[in-house]
C-alpha positions as CSV (number, residue, x, y, z in Angstrom):
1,X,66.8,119.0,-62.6
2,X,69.7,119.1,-60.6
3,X,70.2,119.1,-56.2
4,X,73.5,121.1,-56.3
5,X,76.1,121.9,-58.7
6,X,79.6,120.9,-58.7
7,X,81.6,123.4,-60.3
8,X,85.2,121.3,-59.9
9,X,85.4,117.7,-62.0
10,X,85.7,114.8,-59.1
11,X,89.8,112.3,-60.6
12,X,87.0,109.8,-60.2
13,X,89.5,107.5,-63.2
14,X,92.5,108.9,-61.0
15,X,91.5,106.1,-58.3
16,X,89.7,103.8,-61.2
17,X,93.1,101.6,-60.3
18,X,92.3,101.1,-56.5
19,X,88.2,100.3,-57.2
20,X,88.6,98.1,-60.2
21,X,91.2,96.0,-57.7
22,X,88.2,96.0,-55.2
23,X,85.6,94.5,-57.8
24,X,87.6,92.0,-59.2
25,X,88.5,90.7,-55.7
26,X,84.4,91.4,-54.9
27,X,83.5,89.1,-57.8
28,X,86.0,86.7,-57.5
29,X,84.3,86.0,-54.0
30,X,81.1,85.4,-55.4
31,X,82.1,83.5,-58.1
32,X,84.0,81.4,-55.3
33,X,81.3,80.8,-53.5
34,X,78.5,80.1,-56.5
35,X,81.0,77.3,-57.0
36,X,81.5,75.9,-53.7
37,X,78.1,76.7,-51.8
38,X,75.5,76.9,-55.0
39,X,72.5,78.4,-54.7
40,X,69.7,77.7,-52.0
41,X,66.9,77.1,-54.6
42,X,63.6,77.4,-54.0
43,X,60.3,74.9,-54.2
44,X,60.0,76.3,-57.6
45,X,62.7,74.7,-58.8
46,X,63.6,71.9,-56.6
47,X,60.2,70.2,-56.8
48,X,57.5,70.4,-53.7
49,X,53.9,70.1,-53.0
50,X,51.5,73.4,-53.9
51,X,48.6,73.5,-52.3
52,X,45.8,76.5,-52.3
53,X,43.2,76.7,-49.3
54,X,40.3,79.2,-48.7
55,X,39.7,81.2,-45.4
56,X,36.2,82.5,-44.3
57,X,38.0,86.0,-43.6
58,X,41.4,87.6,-44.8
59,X,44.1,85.3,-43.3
60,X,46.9,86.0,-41.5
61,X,49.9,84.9,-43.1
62,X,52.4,84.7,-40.5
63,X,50.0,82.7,-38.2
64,X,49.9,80.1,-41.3
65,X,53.4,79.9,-41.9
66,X,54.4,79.4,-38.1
67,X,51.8,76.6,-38.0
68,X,53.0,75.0,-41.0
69,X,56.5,75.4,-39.6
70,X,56.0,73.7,-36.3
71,X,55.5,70.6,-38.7
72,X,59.0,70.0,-39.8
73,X,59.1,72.2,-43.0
74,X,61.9,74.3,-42.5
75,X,61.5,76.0,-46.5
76,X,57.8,77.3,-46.4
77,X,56.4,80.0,-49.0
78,X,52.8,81.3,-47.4
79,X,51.7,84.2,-49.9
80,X,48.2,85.4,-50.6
81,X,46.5,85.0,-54.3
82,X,43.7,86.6,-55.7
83,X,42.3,87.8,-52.8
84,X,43.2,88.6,-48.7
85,X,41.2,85.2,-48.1
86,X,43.1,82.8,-50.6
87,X,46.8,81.4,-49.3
88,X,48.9,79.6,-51.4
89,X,51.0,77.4,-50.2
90,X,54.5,75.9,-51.5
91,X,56.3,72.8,-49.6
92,X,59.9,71.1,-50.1
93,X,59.6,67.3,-51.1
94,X,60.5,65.3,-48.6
95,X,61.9,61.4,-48.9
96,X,59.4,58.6,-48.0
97,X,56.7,61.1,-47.6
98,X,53.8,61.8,-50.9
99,X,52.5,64.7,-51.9
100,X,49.2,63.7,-50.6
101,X,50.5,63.0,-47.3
102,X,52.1,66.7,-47.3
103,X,49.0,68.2,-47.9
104,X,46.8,66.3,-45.5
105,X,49.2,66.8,-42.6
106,X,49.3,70.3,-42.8
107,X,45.5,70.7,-43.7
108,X,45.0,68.9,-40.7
109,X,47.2,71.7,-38.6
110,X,45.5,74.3,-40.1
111,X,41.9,73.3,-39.5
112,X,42.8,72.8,-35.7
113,X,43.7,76.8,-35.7
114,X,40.5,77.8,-38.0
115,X,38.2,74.9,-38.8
116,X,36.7,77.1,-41.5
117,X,39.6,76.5,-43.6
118,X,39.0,74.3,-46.6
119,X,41.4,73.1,-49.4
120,X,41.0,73.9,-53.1
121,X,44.1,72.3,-54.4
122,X,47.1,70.5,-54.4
123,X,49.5,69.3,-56.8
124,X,52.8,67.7,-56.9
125,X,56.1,70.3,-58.7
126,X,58.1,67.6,-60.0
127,X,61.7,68.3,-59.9
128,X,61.8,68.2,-64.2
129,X,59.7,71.2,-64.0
130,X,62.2,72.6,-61.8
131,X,64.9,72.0,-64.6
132,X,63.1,73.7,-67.0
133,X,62.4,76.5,-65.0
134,X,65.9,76.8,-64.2
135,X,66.9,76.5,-68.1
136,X,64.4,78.7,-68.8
137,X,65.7,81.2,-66.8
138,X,69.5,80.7,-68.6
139,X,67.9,81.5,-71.4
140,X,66.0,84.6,-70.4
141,X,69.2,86.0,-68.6
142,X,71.6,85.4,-72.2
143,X,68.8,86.9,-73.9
144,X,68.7,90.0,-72.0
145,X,72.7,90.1,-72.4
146,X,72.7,89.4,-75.6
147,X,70.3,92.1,-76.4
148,X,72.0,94.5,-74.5
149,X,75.1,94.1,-76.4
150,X,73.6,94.6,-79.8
151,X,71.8,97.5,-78.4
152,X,74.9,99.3,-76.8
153,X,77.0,98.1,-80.0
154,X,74.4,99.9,-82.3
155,X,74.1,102.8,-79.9
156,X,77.6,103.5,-79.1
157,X,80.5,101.9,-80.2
158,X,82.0,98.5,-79.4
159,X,84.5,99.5,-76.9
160,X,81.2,101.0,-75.1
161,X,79.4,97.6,-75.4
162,X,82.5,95.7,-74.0
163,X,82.7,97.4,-70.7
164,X,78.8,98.4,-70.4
165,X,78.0,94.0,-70.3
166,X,80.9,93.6,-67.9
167,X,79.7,95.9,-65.7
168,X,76.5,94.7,-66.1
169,X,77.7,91.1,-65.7
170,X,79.4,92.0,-62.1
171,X,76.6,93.1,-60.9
172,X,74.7,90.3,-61.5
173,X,77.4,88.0,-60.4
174,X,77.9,89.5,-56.7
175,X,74.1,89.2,-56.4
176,X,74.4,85.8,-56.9
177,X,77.2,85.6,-54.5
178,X,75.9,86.8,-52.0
179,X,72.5,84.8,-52.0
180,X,75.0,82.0,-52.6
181,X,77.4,83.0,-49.1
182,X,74.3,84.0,-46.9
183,X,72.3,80.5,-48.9
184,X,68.9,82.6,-49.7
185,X,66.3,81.4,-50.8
186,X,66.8,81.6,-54.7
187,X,63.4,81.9,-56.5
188,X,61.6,83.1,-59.6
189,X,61.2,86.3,-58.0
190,X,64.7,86.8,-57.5
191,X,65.8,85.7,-60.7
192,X,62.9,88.8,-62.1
193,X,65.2,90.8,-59.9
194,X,68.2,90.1,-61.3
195,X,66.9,90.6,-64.7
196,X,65.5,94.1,-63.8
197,X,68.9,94.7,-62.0
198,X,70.3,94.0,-66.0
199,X,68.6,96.7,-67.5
200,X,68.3,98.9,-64.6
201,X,71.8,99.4,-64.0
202,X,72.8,99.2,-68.4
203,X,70.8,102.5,-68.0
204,X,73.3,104.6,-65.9
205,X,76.0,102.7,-68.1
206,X,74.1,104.4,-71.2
207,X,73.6,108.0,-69.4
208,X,77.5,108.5,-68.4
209,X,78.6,107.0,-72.0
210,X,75.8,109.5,-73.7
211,X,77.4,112.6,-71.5
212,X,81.3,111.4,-72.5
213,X,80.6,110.8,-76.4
214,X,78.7,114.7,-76.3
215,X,82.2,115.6,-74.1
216,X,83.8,114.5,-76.6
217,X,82.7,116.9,-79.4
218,X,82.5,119.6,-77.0
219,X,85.1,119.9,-75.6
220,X,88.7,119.4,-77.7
221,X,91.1,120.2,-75.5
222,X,90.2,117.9,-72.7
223,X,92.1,114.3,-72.8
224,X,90.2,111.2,-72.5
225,X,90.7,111.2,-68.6
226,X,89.4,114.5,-67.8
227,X,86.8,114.1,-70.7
228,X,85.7,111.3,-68.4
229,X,85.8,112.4,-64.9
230,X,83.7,115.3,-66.4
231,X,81.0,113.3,-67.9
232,X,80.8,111.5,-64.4
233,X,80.9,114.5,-62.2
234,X,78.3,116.0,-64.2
235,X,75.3,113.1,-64.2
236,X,76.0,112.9,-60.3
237,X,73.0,114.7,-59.4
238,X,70.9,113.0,-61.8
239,X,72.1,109.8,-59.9
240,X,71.4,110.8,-56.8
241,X,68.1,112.0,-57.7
242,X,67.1,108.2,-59.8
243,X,68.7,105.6,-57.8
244,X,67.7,107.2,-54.0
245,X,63.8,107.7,-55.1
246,X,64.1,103.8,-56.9
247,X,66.3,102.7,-53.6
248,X,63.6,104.3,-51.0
249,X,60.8,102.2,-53.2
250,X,62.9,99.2,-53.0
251,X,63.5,99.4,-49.5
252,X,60.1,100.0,-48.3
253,X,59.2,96.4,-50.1
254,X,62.2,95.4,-48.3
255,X,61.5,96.5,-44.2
256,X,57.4,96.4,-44.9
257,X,56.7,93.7,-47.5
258,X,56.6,90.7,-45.7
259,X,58.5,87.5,-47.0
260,X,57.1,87.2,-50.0
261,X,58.9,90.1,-51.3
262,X,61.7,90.0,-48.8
263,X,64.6,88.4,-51.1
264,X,63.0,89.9,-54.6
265,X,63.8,93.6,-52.5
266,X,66.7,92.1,-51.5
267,X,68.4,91.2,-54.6
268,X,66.9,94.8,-56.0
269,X,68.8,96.5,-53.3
270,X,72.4,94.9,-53.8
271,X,71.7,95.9,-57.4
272,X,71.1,99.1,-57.3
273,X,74.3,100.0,-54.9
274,X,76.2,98.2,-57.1
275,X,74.7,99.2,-59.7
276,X,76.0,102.7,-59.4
277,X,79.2,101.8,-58.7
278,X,80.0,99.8,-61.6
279,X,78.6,102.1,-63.9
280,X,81.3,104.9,-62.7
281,X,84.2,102.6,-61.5
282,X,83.9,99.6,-63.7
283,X,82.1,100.8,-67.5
284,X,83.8,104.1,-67.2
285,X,86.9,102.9,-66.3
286,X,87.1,99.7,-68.6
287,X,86.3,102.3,-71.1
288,X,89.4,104.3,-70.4
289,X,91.7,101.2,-70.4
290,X,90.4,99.6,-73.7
291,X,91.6,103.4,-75.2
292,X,88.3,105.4,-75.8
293,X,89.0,108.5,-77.4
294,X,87.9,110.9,-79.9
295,X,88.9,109.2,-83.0
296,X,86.4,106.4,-82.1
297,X,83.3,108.8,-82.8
298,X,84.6,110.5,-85.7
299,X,82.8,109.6,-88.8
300,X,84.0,110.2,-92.4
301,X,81.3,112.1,-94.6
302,X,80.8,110.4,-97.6
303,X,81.3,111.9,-100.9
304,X,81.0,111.6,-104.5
305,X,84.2,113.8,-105.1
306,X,87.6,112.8,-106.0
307,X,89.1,111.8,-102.4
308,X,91.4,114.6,-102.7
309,X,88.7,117.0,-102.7
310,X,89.6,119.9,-99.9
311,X,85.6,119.8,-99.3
312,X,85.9,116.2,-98.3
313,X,86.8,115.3,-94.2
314,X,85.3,114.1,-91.1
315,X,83.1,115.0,-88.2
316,X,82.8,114.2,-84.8
């Protein structure tokens, strides 16, 4: 399915130069500031009180987390579980004050807004849990890359798989920068973002290399260049079509899902429009520069003849 058609190849590799310049100076930025500001991380890793309390009727969320607020905890998370009535509530540690102090305080504040409120239960996150959530979550991310290189080196061809994970890498890099400039909360749910973000954007990295390796046998005359531009100019539509259906989704969570899902939407978002671009500007491109061409896809048919055999050759 296509919207339009564009009948004239977009030089998208003749300004490659000017947005690859752009990128690195983009992720150098974020890798500055990962360095200097870190990540704001959440309860989830930093250790905190979680404590679960009951309602009579559906509660209102944002009632709860301004009472809870007025108490001194700047870093609340108020979200509902299993059903409208249940709130779960996670709270930062604080010095000289238990767990069971937390949780008494704020029952206390709660019941004076809805005395029907009771507690089901609290526990203490301690911050070694935190740890090996956050190693954990190392682990899962070098997985995923790890994975997608195989894949992309099995697919394609290695060239392919070098500037596919880089791309994929700078996304994931500036979304880190920028929770990191702006100090976001960092949680689990943005870190399931950023993973999604990995394989979401290695599959417009797999669509445009798919359209330039079939470019390649088709068309013989073309250079490397315009075999490229072609293969870009020619998935636009598709593009269009896949990331603006995925980025109105994303950005309904984002205006109308509360803060629970505010920052995983957010981190989706700064994917996605990244996403695209480094799929055309920095895969592509790297591609080109690491000297992609025709002779990479060729493969020698094997045979069982003397090598001077006129029958044996190649294919594309």
């Amino acid at each position: 399915m296509e919207l339009f058609k564009i009948r004239k190849d977009i030089p998208f590799m003749k300004h490659a130069l000017v947005f690859n310049a752009i990128s690195f100076i983009t992720f150098a930025m974020a890798v500055f500031f990962l360095f200097t500001k870190g990540l704001h991380l959440s309860v989830e890793f930093t250790g905190g009180t979680l404590m679960e309390v009951s309602y009579s009727q559906p509660a209102d969320l944002n009632k709860v987390r301004g009472t809870v607020s007025t108490l001194g905890f700047s870093e609340v998370q108020v979200q509902n579980f299993g059903t409208a009535r249940d709130v779960m509530i996670r709270l930062p540690a604080q010095k000289g004050v238990s767990s069971a102090q937390q949780s008494e305080k704020v029952l206390t504040a709660l019941k004076a807004d809805n005395a029907e409120v009771t507690l089901r239960r609290t526990e203490f996150v301690g911050p070694q849990v935190g740890d090996e959530l956050a190693q954990d979550g190392l682990k899962a991310l070098a997985f995923v890359v790890i994975g997608i290189v195989i894949y992309l080196a099995i697919r394609f061809e290695w060239k392919f798989a070098v500037s596919a994970i880089i791309a994929n890498l700078h996304d994931v890099i500036i979304i880190l920068g920028f929770f990191a400039f702006f100090q976001w909360e960092f949680s689990l749910a943005v870190l399931a973002a950023v993973l999604a973000v990995l394989g979401y954007s290695v599959n417009e990295s797999v669509v445009i290399f798919d359209r330039i390796r079939e470019n390649f046998r088709r068309y013989r005359k073309m250079n490397t260049v315009e075999i490229i531009d072609n293969a870009i100019t020619s998935t636009i539509s598709r593009t269009i079509i896949t990331h603006g259906s995925t980025q109105i989704m994303v950005l309904s969570m984002l205006l109308f899902g509360g803060e629970t899902l505010h920052y995983f939407a957010m981190a989706l978002t700064i994917g996605i429009l990244f996403g695209i671009y480094s799929s055309v500007f920095v895969a592509a491109a790297i591609a080109m520069w690491l000297g992609i061409q025709r002779e990479d896809l060729i493969k020698p048919l094997k045979k069982d003849n003397d090598p001077g055999d006129e029958n044996s050759g190649a294919v594309v």
